[in-house]
N, C-alpha and C positions, 0 to 999 in steps of 0.2 A: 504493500500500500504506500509506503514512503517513499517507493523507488518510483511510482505511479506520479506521484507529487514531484517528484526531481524532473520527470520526463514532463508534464502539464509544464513547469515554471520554465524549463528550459525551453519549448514549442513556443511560450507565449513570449519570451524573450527574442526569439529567432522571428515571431511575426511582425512585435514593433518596431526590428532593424527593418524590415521591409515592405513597410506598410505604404511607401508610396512604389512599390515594384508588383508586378502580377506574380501571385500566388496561389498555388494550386496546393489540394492538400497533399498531394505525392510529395510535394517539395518538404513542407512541413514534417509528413509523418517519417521522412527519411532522416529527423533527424532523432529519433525516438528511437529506432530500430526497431520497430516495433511494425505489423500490415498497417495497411492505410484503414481497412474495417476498423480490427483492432485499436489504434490509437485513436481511429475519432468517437468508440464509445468510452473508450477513458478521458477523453476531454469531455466529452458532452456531459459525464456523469460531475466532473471537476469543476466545469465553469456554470453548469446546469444552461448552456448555449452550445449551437451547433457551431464547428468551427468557421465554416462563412458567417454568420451571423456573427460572432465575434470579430472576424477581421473587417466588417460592415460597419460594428458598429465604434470599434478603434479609430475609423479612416472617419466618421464622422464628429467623431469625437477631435480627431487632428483638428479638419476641417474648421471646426467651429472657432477654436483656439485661433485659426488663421485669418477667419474671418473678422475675429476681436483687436490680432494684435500685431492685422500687417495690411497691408494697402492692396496685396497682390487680387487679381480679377477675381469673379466667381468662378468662371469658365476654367482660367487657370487651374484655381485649388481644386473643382472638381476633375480633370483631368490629371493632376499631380496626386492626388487618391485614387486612382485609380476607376472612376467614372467615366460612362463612355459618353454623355454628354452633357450640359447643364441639367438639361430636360430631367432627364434621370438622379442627377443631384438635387435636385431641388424636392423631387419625389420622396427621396427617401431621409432627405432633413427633414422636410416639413413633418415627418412620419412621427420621427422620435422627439425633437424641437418646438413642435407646434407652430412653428413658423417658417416662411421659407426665407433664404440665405440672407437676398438683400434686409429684406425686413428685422432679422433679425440683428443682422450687423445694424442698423438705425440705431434701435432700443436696445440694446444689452450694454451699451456704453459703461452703464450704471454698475455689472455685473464684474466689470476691470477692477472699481473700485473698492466694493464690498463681498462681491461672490456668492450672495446671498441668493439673487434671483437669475431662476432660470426654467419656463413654467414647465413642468413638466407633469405628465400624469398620476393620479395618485390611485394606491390603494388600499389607502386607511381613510376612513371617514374623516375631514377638514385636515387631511396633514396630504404634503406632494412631499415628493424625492427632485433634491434640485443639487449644485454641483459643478464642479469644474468637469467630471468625467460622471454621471449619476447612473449609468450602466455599468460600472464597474462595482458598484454597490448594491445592497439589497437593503431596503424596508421592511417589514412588516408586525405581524400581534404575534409576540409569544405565550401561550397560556401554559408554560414551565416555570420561566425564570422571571416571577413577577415579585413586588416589594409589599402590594396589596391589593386587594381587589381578587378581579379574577384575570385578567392580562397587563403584560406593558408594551410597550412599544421596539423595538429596537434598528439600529442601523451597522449593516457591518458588510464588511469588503470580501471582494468574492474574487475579482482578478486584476488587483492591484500590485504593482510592482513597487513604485517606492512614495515616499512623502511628498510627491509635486500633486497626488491626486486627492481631493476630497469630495465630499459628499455632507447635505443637510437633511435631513427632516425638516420642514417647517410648515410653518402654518403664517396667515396673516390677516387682523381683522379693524375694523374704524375704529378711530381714536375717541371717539367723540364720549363714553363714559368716563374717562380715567383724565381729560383734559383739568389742567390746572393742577393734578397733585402730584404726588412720590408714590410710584408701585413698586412693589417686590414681586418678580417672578422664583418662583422655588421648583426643584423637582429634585427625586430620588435619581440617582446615578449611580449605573455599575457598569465596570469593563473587562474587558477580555484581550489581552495580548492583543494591547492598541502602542504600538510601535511609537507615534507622531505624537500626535496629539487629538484628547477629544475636549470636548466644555459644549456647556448650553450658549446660548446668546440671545440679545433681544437688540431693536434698534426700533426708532422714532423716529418716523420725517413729517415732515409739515407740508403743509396745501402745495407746495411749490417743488413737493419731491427730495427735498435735500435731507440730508442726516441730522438731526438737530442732538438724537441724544443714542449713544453705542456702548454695549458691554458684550466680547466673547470671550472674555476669561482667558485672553491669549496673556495676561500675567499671571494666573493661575491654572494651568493644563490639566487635566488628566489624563495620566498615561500611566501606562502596564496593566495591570490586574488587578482591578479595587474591586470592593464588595459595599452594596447599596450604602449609600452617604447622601446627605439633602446640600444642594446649592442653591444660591441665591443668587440673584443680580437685580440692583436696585437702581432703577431711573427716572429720573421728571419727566412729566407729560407737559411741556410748556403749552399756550395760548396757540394756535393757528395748526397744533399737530395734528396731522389725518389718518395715520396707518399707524398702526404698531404691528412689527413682524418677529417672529422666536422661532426658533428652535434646538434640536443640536448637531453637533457638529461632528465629523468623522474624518481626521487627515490622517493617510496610509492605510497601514491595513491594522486590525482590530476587529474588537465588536464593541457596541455601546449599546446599552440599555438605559431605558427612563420610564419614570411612575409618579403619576400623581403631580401633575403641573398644577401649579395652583397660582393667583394673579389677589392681590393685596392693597389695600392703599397704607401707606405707614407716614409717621409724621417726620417734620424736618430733622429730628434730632438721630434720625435712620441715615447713615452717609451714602452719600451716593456711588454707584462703581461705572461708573459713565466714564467713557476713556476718552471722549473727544474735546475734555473739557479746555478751553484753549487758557494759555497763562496769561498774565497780566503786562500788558503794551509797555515794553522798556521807554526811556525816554531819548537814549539814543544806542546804538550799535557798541558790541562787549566781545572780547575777546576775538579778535579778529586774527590772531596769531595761534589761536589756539593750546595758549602757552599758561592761560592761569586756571586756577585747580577748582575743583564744584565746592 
């Protein structure tokens, strides 16, 4: 079985050097030593995907990336993935993306910045799977490993190779109850040989879209293997805010579990863990040498 696991991670290694080249599964399974039957029912049972459907949904995944963080044509990246024409590229982003390419490059601007949104399909009641790669991960209701109740939730990595790839869970709903005060979002957390890093997070924008108030506990991580523990993150709801968005978060590979989200008004004397608080306007320009000490 561990020898099965060495030949999966080696295959899927050998696909992402060659994901803008044509590949056949001959190519691939020749490198397992293994038939070409034979190795694509030990992928399919590893990745729970067929291996075209993973190398589709890889080169989509490139795709997107490229479409975010480079100028080059649609045409181009569909053709440099190996798509035989737009037509056909736009088909099968739209598929998984909900949107097609141009469109997408328009509005995900926002997504360079925070990572957060990216709409994808869901299949838990008010929560989607969104993400830098959100095929590489899975969702969904465990009724094993729960903290209380009768389920929790969980998000965990299924053909992830290293720390550049994450994945959320989230949800997102109007601001218009919680406007004017201090909330406390809490939940139960457990993980599972989470390499990177995991944490919850929540963020505030106002009518105009912009971030007014962020916490992802990227100063305080969870990683390795913990056993249910409750976190908090606490933020103002200023005047003019529209959206409040949460979830958690999932960078490399691991698993994460969560139970019992719960949303609070607390009063001022609750600090806030808002990271984007900005500091206080110098009155002229300090340390330009870099030479004097904090």
């Amino acid at each position: 079985m561990n020898n099965y696991k060495f030949v999966v991670k080696k295959s899927i290694m050998y696909i992402e050097e060659h994901l803008h080249e044509p590949l056949t599964i001959e190519d691939i399974a020749r490198q397992s030593n293994f038939s070409k039957f034979h190795f694509h029912r030990i992928f399919q049972k590893s990745a729970g995907m067929t291996i075209t459907e993973y190398i589709r949904m890889r080169r989509l995944a490139n795709a997107s990336a490229a479409l975010l963080y480079s100028k080059e044509r649609i045409l181009d990246i569909a053709f440099y993935y190996q798509f035989e024409s737009q037509e056909s590229f736009t088909r099968a982003f739209k598929k998984i993306y909900k949107l097609p390419p141009g469109q997408y490059r328009r509005l995900m601007s926002d997504v360079i910045k925070n990572k957060e949104e990216s709409y994808m399909e869901t299949k838990i009641k008010g929560w989607f799977l969104s993400g830098s790669d959100p095929f590489s991960y899975e969702m969904g209701v465990d009724h094993e490993i729960v903290h209380q109740g009768k389920a929790s939730g969980y998000l965990t990595s299924k053909t992830v190779l290293d720390s550049t790839h994450f994945a959320t869970m989230m949800q997102a709903f109007k601001a218009d109850r919680f406007i004017g005060k201090r909330i406390r979002l809490s939940s139960f957390i457990r993980t599972k040989d989470v390499e990177t890093y995991a944490g919850m997070w929540m963020r505030v924008d106002d009518t105009t879209e912009d971030v007014v108030q962020f916490d992802n506990m990227s100063n305080r991580p969870i990683k390795g293997t913990t056993n249910w523990n409750r976190y908090s993150i606490v933020l103002d709801v200023p005047e003019k805010s529209a959206v409040i968005s949460f979830g958690i978060n999932l960078a490399g590979q691991g698993t994460v579990w969560s139970d019992q989200f719960t949303f609070e008004e607390v009063d001022a004397n609750t600090p806030t863990t808002n990271l984007e608080i900005q500091g206080e306007l110098q009155d002229e320009p300090i340390n330009l040498s870099f030479e004097e000490e904090i």
